[in-house]
mmCIF file of the N, C-alpha and C atoms, coordinates in Angstrom:
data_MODEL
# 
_entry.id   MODEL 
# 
loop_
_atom_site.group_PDB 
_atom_site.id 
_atom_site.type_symbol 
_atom_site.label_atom_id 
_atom_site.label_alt_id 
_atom_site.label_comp_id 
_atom_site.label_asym_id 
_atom_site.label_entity_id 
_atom_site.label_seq_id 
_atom_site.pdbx_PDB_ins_code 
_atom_site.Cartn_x 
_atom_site.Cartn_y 
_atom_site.Cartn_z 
_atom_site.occupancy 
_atom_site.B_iso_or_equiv 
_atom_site.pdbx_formal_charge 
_atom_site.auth_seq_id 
_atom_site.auth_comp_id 
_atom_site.auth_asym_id 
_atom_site.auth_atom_id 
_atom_site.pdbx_PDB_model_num 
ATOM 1   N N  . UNK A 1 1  ? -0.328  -17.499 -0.936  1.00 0.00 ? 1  UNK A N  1 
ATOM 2   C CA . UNK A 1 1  ? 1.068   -17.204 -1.216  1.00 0.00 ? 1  UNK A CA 1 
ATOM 3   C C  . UNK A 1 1  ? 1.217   -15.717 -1.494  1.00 0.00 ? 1  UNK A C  1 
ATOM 4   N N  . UNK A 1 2  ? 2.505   -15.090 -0.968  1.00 0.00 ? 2  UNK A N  1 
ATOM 5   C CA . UNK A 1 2  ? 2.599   -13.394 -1.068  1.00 0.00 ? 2  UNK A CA 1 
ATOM 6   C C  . UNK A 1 2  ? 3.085   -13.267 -2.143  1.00 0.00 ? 2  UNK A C  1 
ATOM 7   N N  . UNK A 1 3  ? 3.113   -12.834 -2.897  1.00 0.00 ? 3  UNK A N  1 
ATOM 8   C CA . UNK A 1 3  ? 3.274   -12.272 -4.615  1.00 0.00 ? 3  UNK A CA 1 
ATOM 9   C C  . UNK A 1 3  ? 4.400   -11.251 -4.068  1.00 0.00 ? 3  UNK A C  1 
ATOM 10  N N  . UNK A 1 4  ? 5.295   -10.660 -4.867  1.00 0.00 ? 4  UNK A N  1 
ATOM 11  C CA . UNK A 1 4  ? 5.787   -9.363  -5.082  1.00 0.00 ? 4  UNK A CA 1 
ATOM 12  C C  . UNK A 1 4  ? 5.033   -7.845  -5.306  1.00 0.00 ? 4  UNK A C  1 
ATOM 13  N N  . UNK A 1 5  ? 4.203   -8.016  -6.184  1.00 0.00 ? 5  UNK A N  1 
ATOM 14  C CA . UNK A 1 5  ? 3.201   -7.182  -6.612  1.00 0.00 ? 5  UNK A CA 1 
ATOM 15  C C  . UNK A 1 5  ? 2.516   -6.861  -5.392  1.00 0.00 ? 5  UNK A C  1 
ATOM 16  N N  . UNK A 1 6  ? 2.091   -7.598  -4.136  1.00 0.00 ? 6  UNK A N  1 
ATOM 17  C CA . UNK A 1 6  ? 1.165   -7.440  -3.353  1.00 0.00 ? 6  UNK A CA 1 
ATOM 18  C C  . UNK A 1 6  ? 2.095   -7.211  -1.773  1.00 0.00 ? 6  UNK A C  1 
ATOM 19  N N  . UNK A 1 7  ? 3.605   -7.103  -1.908  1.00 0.00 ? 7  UNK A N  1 
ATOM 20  C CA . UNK A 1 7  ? 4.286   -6.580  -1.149  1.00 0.00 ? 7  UNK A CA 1 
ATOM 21  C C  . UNK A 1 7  ? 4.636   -5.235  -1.466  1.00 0.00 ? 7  UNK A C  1 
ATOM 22  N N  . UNK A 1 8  ? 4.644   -5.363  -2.583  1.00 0.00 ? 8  UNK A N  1 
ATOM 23  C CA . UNK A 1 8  ? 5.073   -3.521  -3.043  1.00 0.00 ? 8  UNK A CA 1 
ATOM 24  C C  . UNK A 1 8  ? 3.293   -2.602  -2.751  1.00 0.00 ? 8  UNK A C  1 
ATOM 25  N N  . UNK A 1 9  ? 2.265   -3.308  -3.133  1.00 0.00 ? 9  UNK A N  1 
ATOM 26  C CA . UNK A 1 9  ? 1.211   -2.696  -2.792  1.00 0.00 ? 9  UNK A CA 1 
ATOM 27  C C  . UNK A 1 9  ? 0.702   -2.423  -1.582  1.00 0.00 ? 9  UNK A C  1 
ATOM 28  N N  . UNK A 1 10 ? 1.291   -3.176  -1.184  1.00 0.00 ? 10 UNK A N  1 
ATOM 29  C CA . UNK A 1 10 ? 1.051   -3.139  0.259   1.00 0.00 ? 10 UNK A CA 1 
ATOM 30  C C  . UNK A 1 10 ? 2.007   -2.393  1.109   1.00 0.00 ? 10 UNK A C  1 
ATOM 31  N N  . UNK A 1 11 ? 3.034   -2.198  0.792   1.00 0.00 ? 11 UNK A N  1 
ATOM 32  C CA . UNK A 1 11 ? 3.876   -1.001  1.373   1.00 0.00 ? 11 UNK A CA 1 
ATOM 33  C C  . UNK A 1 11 ? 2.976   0.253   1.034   1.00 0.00 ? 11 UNK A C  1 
ATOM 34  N N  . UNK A 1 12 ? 3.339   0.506   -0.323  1.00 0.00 ? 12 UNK A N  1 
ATOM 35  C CA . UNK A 1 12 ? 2.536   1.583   -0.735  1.00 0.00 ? 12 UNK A CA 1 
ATOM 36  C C  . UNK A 1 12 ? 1.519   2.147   0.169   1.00 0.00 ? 12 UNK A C  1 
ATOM 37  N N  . UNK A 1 13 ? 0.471   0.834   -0.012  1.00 0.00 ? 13 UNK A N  1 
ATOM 38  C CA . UNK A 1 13 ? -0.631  1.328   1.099   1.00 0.00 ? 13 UNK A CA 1 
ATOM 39  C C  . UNK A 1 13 ? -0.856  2.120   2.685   1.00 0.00 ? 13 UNK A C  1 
ATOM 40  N N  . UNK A 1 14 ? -0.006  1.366   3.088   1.00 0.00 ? 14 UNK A N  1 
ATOM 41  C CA . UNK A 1 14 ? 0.838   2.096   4.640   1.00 0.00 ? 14 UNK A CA 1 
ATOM 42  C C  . UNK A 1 14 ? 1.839   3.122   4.497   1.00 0.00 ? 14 UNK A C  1 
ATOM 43  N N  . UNK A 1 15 ? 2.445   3.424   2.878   1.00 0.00 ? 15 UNK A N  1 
ATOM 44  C CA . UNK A 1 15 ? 3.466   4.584   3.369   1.00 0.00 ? 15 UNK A CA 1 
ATOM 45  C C  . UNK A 1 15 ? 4.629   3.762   3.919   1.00 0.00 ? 15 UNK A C  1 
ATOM 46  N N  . UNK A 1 16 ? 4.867   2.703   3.401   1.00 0.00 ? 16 UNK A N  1 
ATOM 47  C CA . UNK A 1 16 ? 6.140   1.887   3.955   1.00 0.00 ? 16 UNK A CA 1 
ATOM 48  C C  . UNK A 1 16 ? 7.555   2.024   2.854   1.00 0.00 ? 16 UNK A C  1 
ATOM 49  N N  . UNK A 1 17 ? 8.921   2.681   3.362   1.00 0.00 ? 17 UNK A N  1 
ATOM 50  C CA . UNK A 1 17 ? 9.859   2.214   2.681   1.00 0.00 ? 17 UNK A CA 1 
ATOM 51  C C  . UNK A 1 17 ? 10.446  0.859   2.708   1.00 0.00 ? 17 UNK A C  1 
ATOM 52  N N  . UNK A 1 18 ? 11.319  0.404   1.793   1.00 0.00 ? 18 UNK A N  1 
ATOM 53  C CA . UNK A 1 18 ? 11.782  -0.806  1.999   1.00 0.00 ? 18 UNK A CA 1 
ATOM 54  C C  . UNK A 1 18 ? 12.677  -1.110  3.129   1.00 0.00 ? 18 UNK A C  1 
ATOM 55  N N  . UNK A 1 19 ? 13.319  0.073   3.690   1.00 0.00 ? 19 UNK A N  1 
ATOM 56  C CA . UNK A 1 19 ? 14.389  0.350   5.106   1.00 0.00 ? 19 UNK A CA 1 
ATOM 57  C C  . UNK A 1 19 ? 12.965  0.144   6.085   1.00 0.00 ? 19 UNK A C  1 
ATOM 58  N N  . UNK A 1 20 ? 11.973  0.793   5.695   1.00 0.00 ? 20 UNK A N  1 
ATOM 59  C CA . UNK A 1 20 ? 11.594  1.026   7.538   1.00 0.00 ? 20 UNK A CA 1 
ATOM 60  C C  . UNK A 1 20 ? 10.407  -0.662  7.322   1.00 0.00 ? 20 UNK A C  1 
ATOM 61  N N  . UNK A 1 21 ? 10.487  -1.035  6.001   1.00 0.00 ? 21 UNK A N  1 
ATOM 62  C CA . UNK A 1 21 ? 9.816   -3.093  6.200   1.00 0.00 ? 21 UNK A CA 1 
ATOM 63  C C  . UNK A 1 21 ? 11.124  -3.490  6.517   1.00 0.00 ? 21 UNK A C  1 
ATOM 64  N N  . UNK A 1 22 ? 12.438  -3.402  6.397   1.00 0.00 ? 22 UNK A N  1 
ATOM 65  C CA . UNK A 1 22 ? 13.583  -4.308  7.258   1.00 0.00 ? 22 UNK A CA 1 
ATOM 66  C C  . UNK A 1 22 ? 13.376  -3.998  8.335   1.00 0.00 ? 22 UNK A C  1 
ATOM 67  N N  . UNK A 1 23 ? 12.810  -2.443  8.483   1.00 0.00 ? 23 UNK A N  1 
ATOM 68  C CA . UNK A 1 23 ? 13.283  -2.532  10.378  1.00 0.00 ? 23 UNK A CA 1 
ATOM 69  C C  . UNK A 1 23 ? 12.027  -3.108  10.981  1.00 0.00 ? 23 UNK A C  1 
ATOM 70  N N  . UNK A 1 24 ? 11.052  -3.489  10.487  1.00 0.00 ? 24 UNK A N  1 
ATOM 71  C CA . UNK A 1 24 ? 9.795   -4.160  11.173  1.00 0.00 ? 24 UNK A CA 1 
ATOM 72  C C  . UNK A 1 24 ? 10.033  -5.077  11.007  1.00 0.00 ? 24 UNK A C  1 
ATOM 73  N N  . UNK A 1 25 ? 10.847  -5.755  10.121  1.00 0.00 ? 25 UNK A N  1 
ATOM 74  C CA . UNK A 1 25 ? 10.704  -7.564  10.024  1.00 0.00 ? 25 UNK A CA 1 
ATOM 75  C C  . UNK A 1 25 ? 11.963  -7.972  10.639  1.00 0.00 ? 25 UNK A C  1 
ATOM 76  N N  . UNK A 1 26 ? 13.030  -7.061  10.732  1.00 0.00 ? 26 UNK A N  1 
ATOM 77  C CA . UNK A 1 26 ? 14.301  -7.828  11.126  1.00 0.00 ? 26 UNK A CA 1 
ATOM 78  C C  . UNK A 1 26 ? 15.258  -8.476  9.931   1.00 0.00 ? 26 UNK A C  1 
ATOM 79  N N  . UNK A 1 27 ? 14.628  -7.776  8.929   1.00 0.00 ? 27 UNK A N  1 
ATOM 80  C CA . UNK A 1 27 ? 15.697  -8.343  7.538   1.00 0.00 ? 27 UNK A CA 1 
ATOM 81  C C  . UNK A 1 27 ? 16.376  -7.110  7.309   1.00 0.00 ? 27 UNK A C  1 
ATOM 82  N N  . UNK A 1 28 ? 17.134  -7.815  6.171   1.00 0.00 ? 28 UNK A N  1 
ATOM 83  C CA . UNK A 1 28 ? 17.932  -6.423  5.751   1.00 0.00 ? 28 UNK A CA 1 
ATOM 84  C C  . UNK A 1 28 ? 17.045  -6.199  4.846   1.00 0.00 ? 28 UNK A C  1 
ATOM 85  N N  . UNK A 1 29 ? 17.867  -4.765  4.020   1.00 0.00 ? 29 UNK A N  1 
ATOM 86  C CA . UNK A 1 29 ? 17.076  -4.083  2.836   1.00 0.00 ? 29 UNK A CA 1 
ATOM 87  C C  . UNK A 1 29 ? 16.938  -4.880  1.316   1.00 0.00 ? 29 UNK A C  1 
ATOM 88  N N  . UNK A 1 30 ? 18.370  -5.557  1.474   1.00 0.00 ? 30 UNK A N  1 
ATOM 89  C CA . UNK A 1 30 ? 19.050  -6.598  0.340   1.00 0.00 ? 30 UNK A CA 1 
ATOM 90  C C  . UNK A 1 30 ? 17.955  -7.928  0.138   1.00 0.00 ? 30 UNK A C  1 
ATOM 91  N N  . UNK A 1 31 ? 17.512  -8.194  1.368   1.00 0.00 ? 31 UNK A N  1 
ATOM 92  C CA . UNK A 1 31 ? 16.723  -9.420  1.495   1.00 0.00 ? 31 UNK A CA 1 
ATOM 93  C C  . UNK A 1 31 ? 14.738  -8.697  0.914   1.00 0.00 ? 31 UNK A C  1 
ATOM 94  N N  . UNK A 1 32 ? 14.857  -7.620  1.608   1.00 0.00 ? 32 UNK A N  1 
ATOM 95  C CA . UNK A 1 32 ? 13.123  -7.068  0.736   1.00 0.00 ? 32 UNK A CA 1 
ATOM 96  C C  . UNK A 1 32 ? 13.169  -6.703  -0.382  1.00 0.00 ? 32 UNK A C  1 
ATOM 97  N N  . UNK A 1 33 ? 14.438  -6.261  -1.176  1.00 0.00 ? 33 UNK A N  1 
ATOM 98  C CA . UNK A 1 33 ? 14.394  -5.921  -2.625  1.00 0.00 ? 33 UNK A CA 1 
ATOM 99  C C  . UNK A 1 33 ? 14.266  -7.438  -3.134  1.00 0.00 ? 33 UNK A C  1 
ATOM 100 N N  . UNK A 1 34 ? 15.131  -8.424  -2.487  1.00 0.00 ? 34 UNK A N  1 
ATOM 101 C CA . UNK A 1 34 ? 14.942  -9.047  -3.421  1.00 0.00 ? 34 UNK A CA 1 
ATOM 102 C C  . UNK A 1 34 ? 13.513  -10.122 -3.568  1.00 0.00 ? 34 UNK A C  1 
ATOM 103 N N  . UNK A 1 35 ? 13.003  -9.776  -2.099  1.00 0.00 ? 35 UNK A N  1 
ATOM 104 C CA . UNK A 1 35 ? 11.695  -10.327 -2.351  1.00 0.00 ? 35 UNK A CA 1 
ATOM 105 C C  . UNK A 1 35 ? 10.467  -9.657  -2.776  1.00 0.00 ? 35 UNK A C  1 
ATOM 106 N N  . UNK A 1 36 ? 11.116  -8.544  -3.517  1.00 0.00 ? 36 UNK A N  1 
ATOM 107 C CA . UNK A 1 36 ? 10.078  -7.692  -4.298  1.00 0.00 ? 36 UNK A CA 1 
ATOM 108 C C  . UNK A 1 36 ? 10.579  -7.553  -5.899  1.00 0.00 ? 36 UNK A C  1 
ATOM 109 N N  . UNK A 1 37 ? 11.961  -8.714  -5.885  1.00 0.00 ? 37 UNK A N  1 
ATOM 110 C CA . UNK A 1 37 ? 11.863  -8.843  -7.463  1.00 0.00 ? 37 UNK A CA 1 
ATOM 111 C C  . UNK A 1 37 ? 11.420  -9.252  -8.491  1.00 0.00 ? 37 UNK A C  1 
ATOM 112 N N  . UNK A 1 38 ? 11.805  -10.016 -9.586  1.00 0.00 ? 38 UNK A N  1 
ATOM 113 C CA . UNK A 1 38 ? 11.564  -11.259 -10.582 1.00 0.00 ? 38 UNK A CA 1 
ATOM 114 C C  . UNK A 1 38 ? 11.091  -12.416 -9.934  1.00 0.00 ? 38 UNK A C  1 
ATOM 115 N N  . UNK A 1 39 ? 12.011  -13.063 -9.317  1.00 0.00 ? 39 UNK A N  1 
ATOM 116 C CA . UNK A 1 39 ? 11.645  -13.828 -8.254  1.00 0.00 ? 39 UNK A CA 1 
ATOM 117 C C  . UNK A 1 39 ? 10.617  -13.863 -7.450  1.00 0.00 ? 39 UNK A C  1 
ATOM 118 N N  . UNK A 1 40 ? 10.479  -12.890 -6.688  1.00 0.00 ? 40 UNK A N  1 
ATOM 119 C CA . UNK A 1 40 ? 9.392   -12.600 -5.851  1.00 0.00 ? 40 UNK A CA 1 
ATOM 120 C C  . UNK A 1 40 ? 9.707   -13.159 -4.081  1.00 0.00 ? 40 UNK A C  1 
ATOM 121 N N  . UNK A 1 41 ? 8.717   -13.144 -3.674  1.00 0.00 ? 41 UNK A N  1 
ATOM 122 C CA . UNK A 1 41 ? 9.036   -14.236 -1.933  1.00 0.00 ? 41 UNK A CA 1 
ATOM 123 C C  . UNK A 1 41 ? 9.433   -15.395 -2.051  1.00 0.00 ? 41 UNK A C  1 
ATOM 124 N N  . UNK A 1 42 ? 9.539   -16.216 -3.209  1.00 0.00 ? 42 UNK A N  1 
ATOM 125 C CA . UNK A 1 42 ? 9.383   -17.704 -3.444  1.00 0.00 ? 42 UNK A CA 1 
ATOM 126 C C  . UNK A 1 42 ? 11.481  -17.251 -3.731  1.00 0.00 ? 42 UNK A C  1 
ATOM 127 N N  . UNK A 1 43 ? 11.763  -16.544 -3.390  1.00 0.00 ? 43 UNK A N  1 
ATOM 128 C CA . UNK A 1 43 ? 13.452  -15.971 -3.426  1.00 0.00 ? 43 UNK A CA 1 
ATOM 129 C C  . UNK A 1 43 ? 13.697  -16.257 -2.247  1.00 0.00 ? 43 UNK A C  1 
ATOM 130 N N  . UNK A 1 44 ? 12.755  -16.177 -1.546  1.00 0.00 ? 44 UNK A N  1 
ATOM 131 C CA . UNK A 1 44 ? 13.628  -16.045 0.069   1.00 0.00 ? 44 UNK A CA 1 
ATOM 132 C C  . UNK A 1 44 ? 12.795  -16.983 1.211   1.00 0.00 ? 44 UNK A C  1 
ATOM 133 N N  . UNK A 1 45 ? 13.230  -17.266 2.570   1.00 0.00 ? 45 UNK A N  1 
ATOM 134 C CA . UNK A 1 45 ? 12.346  -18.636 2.969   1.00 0.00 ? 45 UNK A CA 1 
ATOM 135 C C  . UNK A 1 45 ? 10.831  -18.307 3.680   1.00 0.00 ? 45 UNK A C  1 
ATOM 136 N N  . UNK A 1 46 ? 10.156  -19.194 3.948   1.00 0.00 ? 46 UNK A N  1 
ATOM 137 C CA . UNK A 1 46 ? 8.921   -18.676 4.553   1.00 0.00 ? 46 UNK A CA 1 
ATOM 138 C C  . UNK A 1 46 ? 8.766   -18.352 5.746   1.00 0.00 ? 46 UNK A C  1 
ATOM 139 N N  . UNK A 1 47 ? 9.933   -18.484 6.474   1.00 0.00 ? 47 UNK A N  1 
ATOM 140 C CA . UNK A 1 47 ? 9.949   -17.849 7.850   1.00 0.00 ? 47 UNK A CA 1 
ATOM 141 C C  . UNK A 1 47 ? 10.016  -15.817 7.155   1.00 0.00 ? 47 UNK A C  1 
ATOM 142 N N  . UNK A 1 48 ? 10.720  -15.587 6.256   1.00 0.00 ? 48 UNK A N  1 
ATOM 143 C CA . UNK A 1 48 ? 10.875  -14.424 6.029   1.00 0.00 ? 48 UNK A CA 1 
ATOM 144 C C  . UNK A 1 48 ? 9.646   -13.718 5.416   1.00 0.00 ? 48 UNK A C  1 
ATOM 145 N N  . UNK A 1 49 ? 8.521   -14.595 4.583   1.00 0.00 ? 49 UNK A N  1 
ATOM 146 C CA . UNK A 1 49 ? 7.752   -14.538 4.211   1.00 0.00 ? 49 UNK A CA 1 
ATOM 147 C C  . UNK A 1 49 ? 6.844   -14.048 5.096   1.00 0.00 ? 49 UNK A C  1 
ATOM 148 N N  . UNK A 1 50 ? 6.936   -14.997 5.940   1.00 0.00 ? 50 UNK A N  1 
ATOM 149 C CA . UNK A 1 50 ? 5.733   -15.144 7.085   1.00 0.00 ? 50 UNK A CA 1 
ATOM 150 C C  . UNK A 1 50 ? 6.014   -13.342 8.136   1.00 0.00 ? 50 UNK A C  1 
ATOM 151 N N  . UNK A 1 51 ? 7.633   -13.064 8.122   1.00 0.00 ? 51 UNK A N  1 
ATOM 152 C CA . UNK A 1 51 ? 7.842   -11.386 8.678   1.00 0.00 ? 51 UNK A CA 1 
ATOM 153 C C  . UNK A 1 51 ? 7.147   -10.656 8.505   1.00 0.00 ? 51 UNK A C  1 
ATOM 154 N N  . UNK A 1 52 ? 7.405   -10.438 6.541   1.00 0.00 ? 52 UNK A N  1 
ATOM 155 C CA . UNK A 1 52 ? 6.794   -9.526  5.757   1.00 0.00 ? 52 UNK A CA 1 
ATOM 156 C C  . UNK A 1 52 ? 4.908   -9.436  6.207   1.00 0.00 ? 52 UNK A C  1 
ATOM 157 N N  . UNK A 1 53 ? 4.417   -10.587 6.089   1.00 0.00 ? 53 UNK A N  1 
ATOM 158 C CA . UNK A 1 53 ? 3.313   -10.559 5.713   1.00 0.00 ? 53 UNK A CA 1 
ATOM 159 C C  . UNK A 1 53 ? 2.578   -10.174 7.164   1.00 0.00 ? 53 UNK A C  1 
ATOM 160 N N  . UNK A 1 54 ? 3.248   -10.477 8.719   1.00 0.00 ? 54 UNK A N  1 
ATOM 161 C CA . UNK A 1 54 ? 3.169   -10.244 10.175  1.00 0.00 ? 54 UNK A CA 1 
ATOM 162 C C  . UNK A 1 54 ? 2.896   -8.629  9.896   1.00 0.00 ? 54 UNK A C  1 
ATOM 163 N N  . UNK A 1 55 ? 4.216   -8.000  9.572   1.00 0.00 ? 55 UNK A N  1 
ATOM 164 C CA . UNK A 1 55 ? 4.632   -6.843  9.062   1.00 0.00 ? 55 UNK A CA 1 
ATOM 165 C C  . UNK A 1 55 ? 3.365   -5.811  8.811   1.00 0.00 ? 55 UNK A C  1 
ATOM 166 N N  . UNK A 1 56 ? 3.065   -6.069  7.483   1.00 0.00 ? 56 UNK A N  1 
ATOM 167 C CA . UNK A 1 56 ? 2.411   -5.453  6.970   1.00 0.00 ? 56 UNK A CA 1 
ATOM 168 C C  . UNK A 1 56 ? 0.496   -5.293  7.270   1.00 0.00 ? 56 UNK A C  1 
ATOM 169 N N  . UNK A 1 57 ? 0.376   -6.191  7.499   1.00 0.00 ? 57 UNK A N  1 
ATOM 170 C CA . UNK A 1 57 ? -0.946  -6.296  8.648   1.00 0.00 ? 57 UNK A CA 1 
ATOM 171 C C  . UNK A 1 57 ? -1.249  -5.947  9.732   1.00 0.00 ? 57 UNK A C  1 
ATOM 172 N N  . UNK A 1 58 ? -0.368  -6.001  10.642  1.00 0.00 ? 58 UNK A N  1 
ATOM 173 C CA . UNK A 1 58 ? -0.290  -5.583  11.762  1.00 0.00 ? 58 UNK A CA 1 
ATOM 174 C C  . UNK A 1 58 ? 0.050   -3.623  11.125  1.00 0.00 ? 58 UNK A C  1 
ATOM 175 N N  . UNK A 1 59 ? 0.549   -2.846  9.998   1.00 0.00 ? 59 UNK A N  1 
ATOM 176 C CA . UNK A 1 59 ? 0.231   -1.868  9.563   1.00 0.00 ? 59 UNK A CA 1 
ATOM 177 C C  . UNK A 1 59 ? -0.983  -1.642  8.901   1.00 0.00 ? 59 UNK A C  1 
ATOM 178 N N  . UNK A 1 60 ? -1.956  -2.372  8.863   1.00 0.00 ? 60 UNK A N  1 
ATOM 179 C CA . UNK A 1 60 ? -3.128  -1.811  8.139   1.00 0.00 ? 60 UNK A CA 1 
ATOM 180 C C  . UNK A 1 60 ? -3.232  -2.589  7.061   1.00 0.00 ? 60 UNK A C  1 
ATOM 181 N N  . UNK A 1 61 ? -2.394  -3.596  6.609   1.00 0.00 ? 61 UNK A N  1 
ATOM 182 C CA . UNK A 1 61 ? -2.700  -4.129  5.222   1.00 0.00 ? 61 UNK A CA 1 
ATOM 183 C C  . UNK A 1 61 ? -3.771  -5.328  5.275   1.00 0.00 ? 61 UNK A C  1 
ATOM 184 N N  . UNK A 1 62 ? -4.243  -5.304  4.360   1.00 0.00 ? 62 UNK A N  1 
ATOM 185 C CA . UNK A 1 62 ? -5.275  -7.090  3.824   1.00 0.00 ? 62 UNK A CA 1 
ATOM 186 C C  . UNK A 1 62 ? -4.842  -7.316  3.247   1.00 0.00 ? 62 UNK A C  1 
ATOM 187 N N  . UNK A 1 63 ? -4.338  -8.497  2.973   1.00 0.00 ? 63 UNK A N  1 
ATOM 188 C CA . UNK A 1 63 ? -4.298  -9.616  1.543   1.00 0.00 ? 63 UNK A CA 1 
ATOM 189 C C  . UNK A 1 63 ? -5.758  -10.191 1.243   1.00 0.00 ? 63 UNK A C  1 
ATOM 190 N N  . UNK A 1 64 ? -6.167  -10.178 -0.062  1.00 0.00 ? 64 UNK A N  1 
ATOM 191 C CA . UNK A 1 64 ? -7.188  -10.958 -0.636  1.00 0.00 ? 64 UNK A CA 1 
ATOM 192 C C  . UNK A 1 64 ? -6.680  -12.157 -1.328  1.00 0.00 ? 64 UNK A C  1 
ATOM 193 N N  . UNK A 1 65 ? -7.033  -12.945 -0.604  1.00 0.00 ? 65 UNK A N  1 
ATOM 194 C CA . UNK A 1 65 ? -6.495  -14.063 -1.682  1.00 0.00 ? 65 UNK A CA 1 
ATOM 195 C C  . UNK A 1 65 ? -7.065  -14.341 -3.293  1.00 0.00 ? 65 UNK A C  1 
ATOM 196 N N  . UNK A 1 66 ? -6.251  -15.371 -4.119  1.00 0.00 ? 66 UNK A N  1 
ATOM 197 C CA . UNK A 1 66 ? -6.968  -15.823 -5.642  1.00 0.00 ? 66 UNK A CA 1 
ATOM 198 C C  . UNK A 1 66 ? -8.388  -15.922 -5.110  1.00 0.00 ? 66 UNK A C  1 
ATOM 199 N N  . UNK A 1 67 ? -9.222  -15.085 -5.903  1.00 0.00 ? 67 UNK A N  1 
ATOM 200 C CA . UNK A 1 67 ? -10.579 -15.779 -6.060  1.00 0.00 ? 67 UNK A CA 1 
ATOM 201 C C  . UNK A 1 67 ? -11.162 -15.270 -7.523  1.00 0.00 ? 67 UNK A C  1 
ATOM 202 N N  . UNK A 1 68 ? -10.330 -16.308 -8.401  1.00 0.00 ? 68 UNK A N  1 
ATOM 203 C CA . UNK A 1 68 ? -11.154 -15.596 -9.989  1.00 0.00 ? 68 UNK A CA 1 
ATOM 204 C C  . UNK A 1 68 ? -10.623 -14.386 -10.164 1.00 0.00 ? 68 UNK A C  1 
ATOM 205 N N  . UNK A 1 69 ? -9.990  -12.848 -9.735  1.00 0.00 ? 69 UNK A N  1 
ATOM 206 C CA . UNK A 1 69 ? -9.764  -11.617 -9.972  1.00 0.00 ? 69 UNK A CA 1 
ATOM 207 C C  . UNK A 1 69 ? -8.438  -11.511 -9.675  1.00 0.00 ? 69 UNK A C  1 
ATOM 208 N N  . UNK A 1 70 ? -8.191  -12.094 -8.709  1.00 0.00 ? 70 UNK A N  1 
ATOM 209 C CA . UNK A 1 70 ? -6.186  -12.140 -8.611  1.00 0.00 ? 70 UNK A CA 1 
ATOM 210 C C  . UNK A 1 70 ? -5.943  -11.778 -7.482  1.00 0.00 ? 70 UNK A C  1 
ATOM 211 N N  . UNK A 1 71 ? -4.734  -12.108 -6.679  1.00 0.00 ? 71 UNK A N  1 
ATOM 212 C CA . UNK A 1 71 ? -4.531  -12.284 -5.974  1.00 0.00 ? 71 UNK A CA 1 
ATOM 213 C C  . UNK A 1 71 ? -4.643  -10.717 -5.313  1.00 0.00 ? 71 UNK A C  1 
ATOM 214 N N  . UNK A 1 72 ? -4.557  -9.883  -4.126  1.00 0.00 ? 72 UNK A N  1 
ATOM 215 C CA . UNK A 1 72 ? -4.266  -8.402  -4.181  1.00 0.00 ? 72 UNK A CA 1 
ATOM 216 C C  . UNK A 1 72 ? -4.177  -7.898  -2.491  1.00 0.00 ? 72 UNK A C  1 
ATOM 217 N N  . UNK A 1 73 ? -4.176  -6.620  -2.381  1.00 0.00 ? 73 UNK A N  1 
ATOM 218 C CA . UNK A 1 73 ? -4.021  -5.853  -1.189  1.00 0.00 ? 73 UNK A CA 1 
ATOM 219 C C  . UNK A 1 73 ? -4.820  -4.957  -0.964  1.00 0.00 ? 73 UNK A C  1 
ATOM 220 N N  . UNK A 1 74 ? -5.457  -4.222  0.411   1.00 0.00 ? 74 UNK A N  1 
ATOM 221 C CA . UNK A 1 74 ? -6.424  -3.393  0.884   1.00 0.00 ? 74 UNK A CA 1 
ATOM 222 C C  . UNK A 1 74 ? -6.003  -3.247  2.215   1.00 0.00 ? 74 UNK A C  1 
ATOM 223 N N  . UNK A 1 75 ? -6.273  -2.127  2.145   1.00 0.00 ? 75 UNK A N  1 
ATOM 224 C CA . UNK A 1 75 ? -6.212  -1.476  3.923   1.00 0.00 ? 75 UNK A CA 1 
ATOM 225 C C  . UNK A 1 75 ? -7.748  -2.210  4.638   1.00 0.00 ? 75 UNK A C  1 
ATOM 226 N N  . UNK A 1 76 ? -7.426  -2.159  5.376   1.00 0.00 ? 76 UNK A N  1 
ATOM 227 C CA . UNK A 1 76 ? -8.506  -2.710  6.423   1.00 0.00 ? 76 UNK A CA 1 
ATOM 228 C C  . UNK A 1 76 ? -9.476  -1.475  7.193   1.00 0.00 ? 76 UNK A C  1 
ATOM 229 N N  . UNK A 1 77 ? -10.259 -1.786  7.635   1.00 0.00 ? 77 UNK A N  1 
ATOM 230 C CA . UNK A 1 77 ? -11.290 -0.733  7.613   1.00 0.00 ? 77 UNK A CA 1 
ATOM 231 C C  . UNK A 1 77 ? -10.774 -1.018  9.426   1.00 0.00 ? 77 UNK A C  1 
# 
């Protein structure tokens, strides 16, 4: 599951604004803030989920999943 924490890190990582992750996923800006809020992705549906996370990988990102240390993000070698 994509966390908030690990969408904002993961921008970060690539140098991504929240305008230029709408223009890779096809959302608006309204829809990535808010899946980088309180809420988190579990705000918005998993087709949008599934954008973000297309998104950001296909830029260089890893997700690590839970294993004991927490959930997180890494550029890919």
């Amino acid at each position: 599951m994509l966390t908030s924490a690990q969408m904002k890190a993961g921008r970060a990582l690539v140098d991504l604004s929240q305008k230029s992750l709408a223009e890779l996923t096809g959302l608006s800006v309204p829809t990535i803030k808010r899946m980088e809020g309180p809420k988190g992705p579990m705000a918005s549906s998993g087709t949008n989920v599934q954008l973000v996370i297309n998104a950001l990988e296909s830029a260089g990102v890893e997700f690590i999943p839970e294993n004991g240390g927490g959930a997180g993000v890494r550029l890919k070698k």
